[in-house]
C-alpha positions, 0 to 999 in steps of 0.5 A, a space after each residue: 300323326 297318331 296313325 295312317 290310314 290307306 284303303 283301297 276298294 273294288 266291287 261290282 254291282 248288277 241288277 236284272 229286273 228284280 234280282 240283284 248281285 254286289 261283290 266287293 274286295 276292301 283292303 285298309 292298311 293301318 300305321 300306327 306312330 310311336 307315342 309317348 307316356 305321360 312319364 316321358 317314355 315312349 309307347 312302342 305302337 308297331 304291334 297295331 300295325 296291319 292290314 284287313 282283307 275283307 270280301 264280300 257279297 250280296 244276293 237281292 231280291 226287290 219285291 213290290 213296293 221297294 221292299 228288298 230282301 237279301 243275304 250277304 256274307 263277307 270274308 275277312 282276314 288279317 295280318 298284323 305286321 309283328 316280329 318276335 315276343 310278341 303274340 301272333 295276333 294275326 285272323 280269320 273270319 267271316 259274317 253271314 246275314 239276311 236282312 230286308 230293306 224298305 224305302 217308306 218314302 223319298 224321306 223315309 228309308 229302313 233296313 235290318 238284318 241278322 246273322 252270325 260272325 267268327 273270327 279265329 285267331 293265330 296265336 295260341 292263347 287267343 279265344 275263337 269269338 263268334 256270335 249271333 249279330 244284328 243291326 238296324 238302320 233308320 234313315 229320316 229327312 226331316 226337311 230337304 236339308 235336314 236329316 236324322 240317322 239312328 243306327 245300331 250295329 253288332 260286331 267283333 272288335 280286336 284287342 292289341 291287349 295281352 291275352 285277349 282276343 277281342 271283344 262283342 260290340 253292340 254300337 248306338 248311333 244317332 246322327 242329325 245333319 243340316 245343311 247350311 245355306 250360304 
């Protein structure tokens, strides 16, 4: 096993007529296994080891014409699982967004968004990073079986690195599917 992974998720969602409300708690816990090198000696990994607490919510509005308007914002907070000599990777965050989504038709359906991200570190020597954020979300069937994605996401990734923090990620997605008869 390279690492084990264990996510645990509750939330709540409710629509009354036009307005709509999510709330969610997400909780992933990482174990990270000792590796070997490529010279033989082994690769000590335990200071990957944590858990993430991230809470969330969402308030929606749904004009005509299934355009949905909304703002969402999370809370995240994470603890790696580290003893002595080594730095205090252990933070804090959150997101804040607006966004719009719109079902174009049943084989067509887009999303976007803006907003901020933060995340404080504990240990002296780690940057505070925040930033300005963005994503966008394109759903296609091509067919009843056949379906493209594209997708673009902004978002802060840790680093186990010495002396760094994390670092700003933009991602590219494309994804095609098809599903296969038998």
């Amino acid at each position: 096993d390279v690492y084990k992974r264990q996510d645990l998720t509750v939330g709540f969602e409710r629509s009354a007529g036009r307005v709509g409300v999510k709330v969610s708690a997400d909780m992933t816990e990482l174990d990270f296994a000792d590796g070997i090198s490529t010279t033989g000696t082994k690769v000590e990994n335990d200071d990957r080891d944590r858990t993430e607490m991230v809470y969330g919510g969402e308030l929606s509005y749904t004009a005509p014409a299934d355009l949905q308007f909304y703002t969402a914002g999370n809370f995240t907070a994470i603890d790696y699982d580290v003893e002595g000599g080594v730095a205090d990777r252990d933070s804090d965050g959150y997101e804040v967004r607006i966004g719009a989504r719109k079902r174009i038709s049943n084989r067509l359906r887009t999303e976007g968004y803006v907003g901020y991200l933060r995340r404080d570190f504990d240990g002296s020597g780690l940057e505070t990073v925040d930033t300005p954020t963005f994503g966008f979300n394109m759903l296609s069937m091509l067919t009843s079986r056949t379906s493209v994605e594209f997708d673009i996401e902004r978002t802060i990734q840790e680093t186990t690195l010495t002396n760094l923090s994390a670092n700003v990620s933009t991602r590219y997605t494309v994804k095609a599917q098809h599903a296969i008869q038998d």
